[in-house]
C-alpha positions in Angstrom: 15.9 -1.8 -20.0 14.0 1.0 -21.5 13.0 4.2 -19.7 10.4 6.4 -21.0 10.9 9.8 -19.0 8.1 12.6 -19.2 9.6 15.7 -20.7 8.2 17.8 -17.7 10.1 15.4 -15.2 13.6 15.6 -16.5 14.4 18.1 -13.9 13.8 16.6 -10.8 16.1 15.4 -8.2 15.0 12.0 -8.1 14.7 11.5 -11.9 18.8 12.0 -11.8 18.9 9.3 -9.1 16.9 6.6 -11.6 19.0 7.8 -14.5 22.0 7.4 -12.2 21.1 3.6 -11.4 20.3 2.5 -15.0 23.3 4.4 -17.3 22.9 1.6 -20.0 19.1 2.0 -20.2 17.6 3.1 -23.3 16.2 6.3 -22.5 13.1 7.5 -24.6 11.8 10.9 -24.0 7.7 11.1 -23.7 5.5 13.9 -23.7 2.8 12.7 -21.8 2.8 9.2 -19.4 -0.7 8.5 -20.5 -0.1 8.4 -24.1 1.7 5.2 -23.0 0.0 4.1 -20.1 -3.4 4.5 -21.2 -2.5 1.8 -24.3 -3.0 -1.8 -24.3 -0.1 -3.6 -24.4 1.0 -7.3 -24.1 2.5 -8.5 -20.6 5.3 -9.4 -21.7 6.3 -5.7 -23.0 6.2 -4.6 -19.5 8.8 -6.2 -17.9 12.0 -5.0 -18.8 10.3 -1.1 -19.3 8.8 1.9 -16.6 7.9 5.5 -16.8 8.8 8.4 -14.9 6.3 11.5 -15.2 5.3 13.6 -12.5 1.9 14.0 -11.3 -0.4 16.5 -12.0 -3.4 15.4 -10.7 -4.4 15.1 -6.5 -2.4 12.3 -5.1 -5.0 11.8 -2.2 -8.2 9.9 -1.8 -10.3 9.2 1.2 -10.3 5.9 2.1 -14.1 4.3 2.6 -15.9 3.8 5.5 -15.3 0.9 8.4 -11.8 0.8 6.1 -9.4 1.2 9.0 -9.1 4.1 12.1 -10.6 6.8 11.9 -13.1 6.9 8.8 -13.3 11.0 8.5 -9.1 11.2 8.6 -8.1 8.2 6.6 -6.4 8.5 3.3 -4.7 7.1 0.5 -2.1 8.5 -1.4 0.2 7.7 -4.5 3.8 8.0 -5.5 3.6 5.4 -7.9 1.1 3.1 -10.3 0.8 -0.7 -10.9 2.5 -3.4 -9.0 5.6 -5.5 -9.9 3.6 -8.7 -8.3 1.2 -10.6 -9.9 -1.2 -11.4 -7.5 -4.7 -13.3 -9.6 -7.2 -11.4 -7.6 -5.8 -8.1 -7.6 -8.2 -5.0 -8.7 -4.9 -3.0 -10.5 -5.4 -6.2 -12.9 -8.4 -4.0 -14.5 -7.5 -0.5 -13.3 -5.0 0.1 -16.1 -5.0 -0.2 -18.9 -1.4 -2.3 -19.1 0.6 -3.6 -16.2 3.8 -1.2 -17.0 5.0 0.6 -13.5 5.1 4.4 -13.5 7.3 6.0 -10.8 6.2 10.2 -10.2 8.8 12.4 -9.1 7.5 15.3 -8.0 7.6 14.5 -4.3 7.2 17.9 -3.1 4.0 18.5 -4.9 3.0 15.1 -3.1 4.3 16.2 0.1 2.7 19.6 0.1 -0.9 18.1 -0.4 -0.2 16.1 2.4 0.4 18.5 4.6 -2.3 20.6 3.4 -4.8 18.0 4.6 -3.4 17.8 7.5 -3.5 21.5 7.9 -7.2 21.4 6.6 -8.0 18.3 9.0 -6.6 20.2 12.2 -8.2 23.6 11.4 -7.3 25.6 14.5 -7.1 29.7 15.4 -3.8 30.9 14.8 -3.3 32.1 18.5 -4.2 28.3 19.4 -0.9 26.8 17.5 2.6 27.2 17.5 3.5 27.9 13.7 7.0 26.9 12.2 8.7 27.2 8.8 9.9 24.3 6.6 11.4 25.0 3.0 11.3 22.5 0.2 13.3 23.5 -2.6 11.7 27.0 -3.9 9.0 27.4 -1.7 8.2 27.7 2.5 5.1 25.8 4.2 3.3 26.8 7.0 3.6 24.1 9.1 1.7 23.3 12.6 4.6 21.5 14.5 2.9 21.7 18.4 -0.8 21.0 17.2 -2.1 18.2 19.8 -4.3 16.2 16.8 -8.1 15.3 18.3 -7.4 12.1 16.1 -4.7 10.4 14.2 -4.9 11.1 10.6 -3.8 8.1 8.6 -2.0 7.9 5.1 -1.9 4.5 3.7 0.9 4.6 1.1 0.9 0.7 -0.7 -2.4 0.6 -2.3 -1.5 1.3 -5.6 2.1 -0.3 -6.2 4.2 -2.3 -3.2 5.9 0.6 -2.5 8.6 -1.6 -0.2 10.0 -3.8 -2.9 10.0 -0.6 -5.7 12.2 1.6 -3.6 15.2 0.7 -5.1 14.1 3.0 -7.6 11.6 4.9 -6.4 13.7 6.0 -3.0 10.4 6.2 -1.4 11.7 5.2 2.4 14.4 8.1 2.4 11.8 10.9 1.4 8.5 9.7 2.9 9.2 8.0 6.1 11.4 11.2 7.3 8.9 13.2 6.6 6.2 12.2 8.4 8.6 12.0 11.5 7.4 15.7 11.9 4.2 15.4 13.0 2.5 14.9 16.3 -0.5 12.5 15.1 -0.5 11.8 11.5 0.6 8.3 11.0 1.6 6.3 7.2 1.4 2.7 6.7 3.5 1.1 4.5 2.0 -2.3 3.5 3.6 -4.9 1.6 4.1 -8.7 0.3 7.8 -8.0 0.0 10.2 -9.4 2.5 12.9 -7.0 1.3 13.3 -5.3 4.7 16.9 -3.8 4.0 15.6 -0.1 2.7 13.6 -0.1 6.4 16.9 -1.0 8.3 19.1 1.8 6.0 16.9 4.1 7.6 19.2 3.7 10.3 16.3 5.1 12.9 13.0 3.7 14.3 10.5 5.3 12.9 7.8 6.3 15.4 4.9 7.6 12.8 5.1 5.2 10.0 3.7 1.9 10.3 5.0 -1.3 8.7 2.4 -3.7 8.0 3.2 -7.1 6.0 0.3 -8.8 4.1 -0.1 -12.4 4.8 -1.8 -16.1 3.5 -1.0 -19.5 3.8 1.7 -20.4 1.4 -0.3 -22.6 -0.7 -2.0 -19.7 -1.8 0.8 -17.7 -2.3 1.7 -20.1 -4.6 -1.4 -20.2 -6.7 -3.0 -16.8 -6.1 -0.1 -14.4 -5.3 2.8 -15.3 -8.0 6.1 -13.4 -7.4 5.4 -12.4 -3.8 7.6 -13.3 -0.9 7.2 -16.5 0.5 5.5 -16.9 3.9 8.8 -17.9 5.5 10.3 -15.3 4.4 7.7 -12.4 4.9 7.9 -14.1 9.0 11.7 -14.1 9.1 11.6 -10.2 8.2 9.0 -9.7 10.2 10.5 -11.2 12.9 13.8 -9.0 12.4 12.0 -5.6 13.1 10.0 -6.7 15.7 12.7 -7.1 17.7 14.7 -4.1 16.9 11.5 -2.3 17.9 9.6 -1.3 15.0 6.3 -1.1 15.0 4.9 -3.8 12.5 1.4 -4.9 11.7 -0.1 -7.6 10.4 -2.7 -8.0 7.5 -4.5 -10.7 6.8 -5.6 -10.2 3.8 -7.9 -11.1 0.9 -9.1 -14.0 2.8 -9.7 -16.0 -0.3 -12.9 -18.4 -0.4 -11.1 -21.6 -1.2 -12.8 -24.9 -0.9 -11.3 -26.0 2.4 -10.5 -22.8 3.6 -11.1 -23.7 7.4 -8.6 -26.4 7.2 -6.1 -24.0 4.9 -6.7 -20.9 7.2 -6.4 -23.4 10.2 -3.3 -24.6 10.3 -2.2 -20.9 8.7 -3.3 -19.0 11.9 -1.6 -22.1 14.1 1.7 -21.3 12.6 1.9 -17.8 12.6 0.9 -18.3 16.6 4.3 -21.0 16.5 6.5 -18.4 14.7 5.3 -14.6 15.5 5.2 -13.3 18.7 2.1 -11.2 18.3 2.8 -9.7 22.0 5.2 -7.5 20.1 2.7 -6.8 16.8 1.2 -3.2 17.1 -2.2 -4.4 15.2 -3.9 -7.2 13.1 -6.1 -6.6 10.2 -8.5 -8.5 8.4 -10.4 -8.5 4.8 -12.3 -10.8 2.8 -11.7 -10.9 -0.9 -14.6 -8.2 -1.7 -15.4 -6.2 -5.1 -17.8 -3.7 -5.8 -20.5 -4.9 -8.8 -18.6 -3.1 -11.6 -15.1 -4.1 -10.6 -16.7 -7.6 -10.4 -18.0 -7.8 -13.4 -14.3 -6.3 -15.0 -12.2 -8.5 -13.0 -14.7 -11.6 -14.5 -14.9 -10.7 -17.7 -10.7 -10.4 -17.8 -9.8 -13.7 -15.9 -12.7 -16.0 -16.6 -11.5 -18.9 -15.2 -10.4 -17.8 -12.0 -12.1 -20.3 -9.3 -12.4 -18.0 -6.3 -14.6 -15.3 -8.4 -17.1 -17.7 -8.3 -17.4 -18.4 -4.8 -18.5 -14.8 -3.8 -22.0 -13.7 -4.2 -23.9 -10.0 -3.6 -24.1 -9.9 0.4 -25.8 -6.5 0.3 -26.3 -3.5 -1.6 -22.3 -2.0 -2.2 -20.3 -5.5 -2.6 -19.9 -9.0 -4.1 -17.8 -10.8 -1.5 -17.8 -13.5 0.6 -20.7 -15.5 2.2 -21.9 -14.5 5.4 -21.3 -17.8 7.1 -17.2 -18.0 5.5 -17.0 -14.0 6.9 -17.7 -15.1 10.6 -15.6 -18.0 10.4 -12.7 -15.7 9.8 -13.5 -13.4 11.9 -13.3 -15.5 15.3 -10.7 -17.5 14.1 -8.5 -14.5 13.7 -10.3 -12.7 16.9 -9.0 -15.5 18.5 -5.7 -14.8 17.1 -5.5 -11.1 18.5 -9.0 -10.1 20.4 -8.2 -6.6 18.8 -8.2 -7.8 15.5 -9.9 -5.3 13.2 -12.6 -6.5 10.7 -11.8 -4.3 7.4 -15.1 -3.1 5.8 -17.6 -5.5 7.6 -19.5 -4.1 10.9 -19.3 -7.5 12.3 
């Protein structure tokens, strides 16, 4: 195992507790993360080898519109780069430059722009709040603590790495999931296509602000499109665990991939997941079509040529290449008739 450690992260708390869990790696120091990450490098380099650096730039993006709540007060945010899976279709495929993970340690940095949006979000007069005082390390935040939010304001913690089956080494769970326990209305999710449930059940407490929501396809698909993923079984017998120790757990049906018999595939799918979820017990259902925007199409085509499902989307409007319209409504009432609620990700169908 090799280890390439920023300089400027060697001081942190959790970069002791990495070092602490690999104390035969090789450890090479770096000066900068991009020098390495921003180099091409074979896939096969990559596997036995991740960075630690801390993040300088803004860990928080808005997420788009119709993606999911509340458009104004939805956001992602990052603790980590690049995925351990290898799922065909993915858009980190083309992101980066190589596949190598990067783990940023600087959680309190990450924290305290989080709570400045939600600060910034629920702008209130001072005489309207009650204020309180929390301390991280060297430095006190104002923090709201009896604001009654207008709207939830969403974080959505997986889309850049599957933050559930890194947190052996990242320790993600223990830092983030606590700390959004402190807020009236701002909610994370944590999404994944991990059935490693184990860091959510050392939490030892159900968590009432962080949503757990599992990504799910038939298993033939796993099998050719999302390689070293949970199975489906599996992903359903973990699911199945928290939902009945009371966790709140959604599920996310998503990319829908345009496969040639995809109403017989996603048929049978959405039968069994009726047979072996109770979805009176699922907080929410989600759905979204495998969808790129032209440049990312024409990236993700020009870097796996001879992936099949690229060419069965085509430009449905002005912003996306994705499915047909007649595959989209398909999906939608077979999965409306799965949950009635079911939300339709980035389609005003």
């Amino acid at each position: 195992m090799i280890i390439y450690i920023e300089k400027q992260a060697k001081n942190y708390k959790q970069t002791e507790i990495i070092l602490d869990k690999f104390k035969n790696a090789n450890i090479i120091w770096i000066n900068n993360y991009k020098n390495l990450f921003d180099k091409e490098l074979p896939v096969w380099s990559n596997k036995n080898s991740f960075i630690v650096a801390k993040l300088n730039s803004p860990a928080i993006t808005n997420a788009p519109d119709w993606y999911w709540h509340n458009d104004k007060t939805s956001y992602f945010f990052k603790t980590s780069l690049n995925c351990v899976f290898d799922c065909s279709y993915c858009f980190l495929k083309w992101a980066f430059k190589n596949d190598i993970p990067i783990y940023f340690v600087n959680y309190d940095d990450i924290k305290k722009q989080i709570l400045d949006k939600i600060n910034c979000v629920n702008s209130l007069p001072l005489e309207e709040t009650e204020w309180g005082l929390i301390s991280w390390n060297d430095y006190e935040l104002n923090l709201k603590t009896d604001l009654k939010y207008k709207d939830k304001i969403w974080f959505y913690s997986s889309d850049y790495s599957d933050i559930l089956w890194m947190n052996n080494i990242s320790g993600f769970m223990w830092e983030f999931v606590e700390f959004f326990e402190q807020f009236n209305d701002s909610m994370m999710e944590i999404r994944s296509k991990s059935a490693n449930i184990k860091p959510i059940l050392d939490l030892l407490f159900i968590p009432k602000n962080t949503e757990f929501a599992f990504s799910l396809n038939p298993q033939e698909l796993i099998d050719k499109y999302e390689h070293w993923t949970s199975s489906l079984n599996e992903r359903i017998k973990s699911i199945n665990i928290l939902l009945d120790k009371g966790y709140n757990v959604w599920l996310r049906f998503l990319p829908l991939l345009p496969v040639k018999n995809y109403k017989e595939i996603y048929g049978k799918f959405v039968k069994e997941i009726k047979e072996k979820i109770d979805m009176r017990k699922v907080s929410s259902t989600f759905v979204s079509w495998l969808l790129y925007t032209k440049s990312d199409y024409n990236n993700i085509l020009k870097k796996y040529p001879k992936l099949d499902i690229l060419y069965r989307l085509r430009e449905e409007d002005w912003i996306f290449i994705r499915e047909k319209r007649e595959m989209r409504d398909y999906f939608y009432n077979l999965f409306r008739d799965l949950d009635k609620e079911c939300f339709i990700c980035l389609d005003k169908k």
